[in-house]
C-alpha positions in Angstrom: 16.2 -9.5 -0.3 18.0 -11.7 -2.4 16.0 -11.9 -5.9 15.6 -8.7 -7.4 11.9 -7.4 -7.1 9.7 -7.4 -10.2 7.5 -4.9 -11.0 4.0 -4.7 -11.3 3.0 -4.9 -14.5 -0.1 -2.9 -13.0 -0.2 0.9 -15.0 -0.3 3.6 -12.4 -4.0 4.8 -13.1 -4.9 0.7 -12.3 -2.5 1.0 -9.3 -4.3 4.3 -8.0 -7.2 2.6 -8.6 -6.8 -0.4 -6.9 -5.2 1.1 -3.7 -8.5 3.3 -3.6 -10.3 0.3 -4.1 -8.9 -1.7 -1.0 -9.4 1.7 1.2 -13.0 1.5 0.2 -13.1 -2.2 0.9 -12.1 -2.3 4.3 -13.6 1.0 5.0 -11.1 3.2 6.2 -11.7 6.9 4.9 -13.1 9.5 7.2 -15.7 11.6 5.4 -12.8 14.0 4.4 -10.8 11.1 3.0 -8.3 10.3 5.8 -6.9 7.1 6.0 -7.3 4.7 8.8 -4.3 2.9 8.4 -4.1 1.1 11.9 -7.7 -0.2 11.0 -6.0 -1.8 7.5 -3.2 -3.1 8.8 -5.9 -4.9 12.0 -7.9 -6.1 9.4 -5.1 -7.3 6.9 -2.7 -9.0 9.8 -0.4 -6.2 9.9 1.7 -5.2 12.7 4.1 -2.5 13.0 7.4 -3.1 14.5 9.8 0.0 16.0 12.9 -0.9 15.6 15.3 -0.4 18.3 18.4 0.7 16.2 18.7 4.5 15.9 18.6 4.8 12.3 16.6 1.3 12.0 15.3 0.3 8.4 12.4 1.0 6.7 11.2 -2.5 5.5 8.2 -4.9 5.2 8.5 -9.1 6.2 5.9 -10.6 4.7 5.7 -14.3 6.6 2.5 -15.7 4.6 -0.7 -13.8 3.4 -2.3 -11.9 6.4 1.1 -12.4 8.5 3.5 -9.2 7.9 5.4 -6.7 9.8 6.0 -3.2 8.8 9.1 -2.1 10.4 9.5 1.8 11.2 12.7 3.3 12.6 12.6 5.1 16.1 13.0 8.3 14.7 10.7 9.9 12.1 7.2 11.4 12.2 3.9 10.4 12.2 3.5 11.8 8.6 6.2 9.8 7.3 5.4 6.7 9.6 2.0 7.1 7.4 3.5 7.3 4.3 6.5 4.3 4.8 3.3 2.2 6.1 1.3 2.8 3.1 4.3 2.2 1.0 5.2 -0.9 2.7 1.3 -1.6 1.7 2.0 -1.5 -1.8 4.6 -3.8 -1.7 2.4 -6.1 -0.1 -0.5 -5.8 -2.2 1.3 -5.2 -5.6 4.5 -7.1 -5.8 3.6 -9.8 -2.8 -0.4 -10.9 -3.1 -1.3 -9.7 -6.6 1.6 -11.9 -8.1 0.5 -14.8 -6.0 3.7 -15.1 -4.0 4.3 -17.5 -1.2 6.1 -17.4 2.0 8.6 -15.6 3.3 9.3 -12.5 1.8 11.4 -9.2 2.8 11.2 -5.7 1.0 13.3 -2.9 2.0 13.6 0.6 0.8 17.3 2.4 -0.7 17.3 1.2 -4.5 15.7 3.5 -6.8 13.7 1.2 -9.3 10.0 1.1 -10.7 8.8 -1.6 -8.0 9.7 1.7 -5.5 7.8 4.3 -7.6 4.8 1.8 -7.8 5.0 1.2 -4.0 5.1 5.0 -3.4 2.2 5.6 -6.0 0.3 2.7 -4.0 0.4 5.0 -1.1 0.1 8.3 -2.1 -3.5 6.9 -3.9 -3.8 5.0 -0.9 -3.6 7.9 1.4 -4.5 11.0 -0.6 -7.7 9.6 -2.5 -8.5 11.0 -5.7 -11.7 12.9 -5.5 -11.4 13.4 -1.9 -7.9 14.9 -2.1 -9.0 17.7 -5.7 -12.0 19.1 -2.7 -9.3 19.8 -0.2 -7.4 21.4 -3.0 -10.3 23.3 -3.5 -10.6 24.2 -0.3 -7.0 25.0 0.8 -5.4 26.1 -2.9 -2.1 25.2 -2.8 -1.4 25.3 0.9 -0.1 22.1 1.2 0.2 22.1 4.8 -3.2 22.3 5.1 -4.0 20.1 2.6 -1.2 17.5 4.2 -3.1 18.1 7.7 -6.5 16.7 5.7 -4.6 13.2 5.0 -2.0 13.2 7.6 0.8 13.4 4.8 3.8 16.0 4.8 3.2 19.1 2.6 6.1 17.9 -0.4 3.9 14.6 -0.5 0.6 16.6 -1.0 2.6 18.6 -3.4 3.3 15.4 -5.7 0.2 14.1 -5.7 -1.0 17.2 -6.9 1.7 17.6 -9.5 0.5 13.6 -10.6 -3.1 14.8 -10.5 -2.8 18.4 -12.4 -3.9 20.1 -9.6 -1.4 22.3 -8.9 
């Protein structure tokens, strides 16, 4: 990635709102709020590639609009597989589409910088929707397991979200 990626300049309730928004689009919730993320990325042109290198990168080409790759190393669960897929997501949709970009484009993950928080806040709305995601807090309390198990996310990224929320 040569150019340095610019953030959105999105605010993160608009950002939470507009990854809920393409969820609902493409209809991809369960009735409990579980993201159907193999549906999105069918739907969008996605494909997921597995890399073959043991600690491969965690990364998103972007060839044109509707032509992307998310690329997932060998090694890591289906929880985080989720969650680097719903990042990878946000990249697409906020700092690839939404600016009108064109062509090819690469994002990888390492730097720490506010196009990364945006991208993760992309998918935790993405994956943990809002009103959805306060019922199994409701349900569960803060047994983030369980409420992890409702979205297919670990328990420290049910944790944040509730922490973002105030539900904790």
């Amino acid at each position: 990635m040569g150019e340095t990626l610019q953030a959105s300049p999105l605010s993160n309730q608009s950002i939470a709102q507009y990854a809920e928004l393409i969820g609902s689009h493409h209809g991809i919730y369960s009735q409990v709020g579980k993201a159907d993320l193999e549906k999105l990325l069918q739907l969008l042109g996605g494909r997921i590639q597995q890399s073959q290198e043991m600690f491969g990168p965690e990364a998103l080409t972007v060839h044109e609009p509707g032509n992307f790759e998310v690329h997932l190393p060998p090694l890591t669960s289906d929880r985080r597989d989720r969650f680097t897929v719903a990042h990878e997501l946000g990249h697409y949709f906020l700092h690839y589409l939404y600016p009108k970009m064109e062509g090819r484009m690469t994002f990888g993950r390492g730097t720490r910088n506010r196009a990364e928080t945006q991208a993760n806040f992309f998918a935790a709305s993405l994956l943990m929707p809002e009103a959805q995601f306060r019922t199994a807090c409701t349900t569960f309390g803060s047994d983030w397991w369980s409420v992890g198990e409702v979205f297919g996310v670990s328990p420290s990224a049910a944790s944040v979200r509730a922490q973002v929320l105030g539900v904790s």
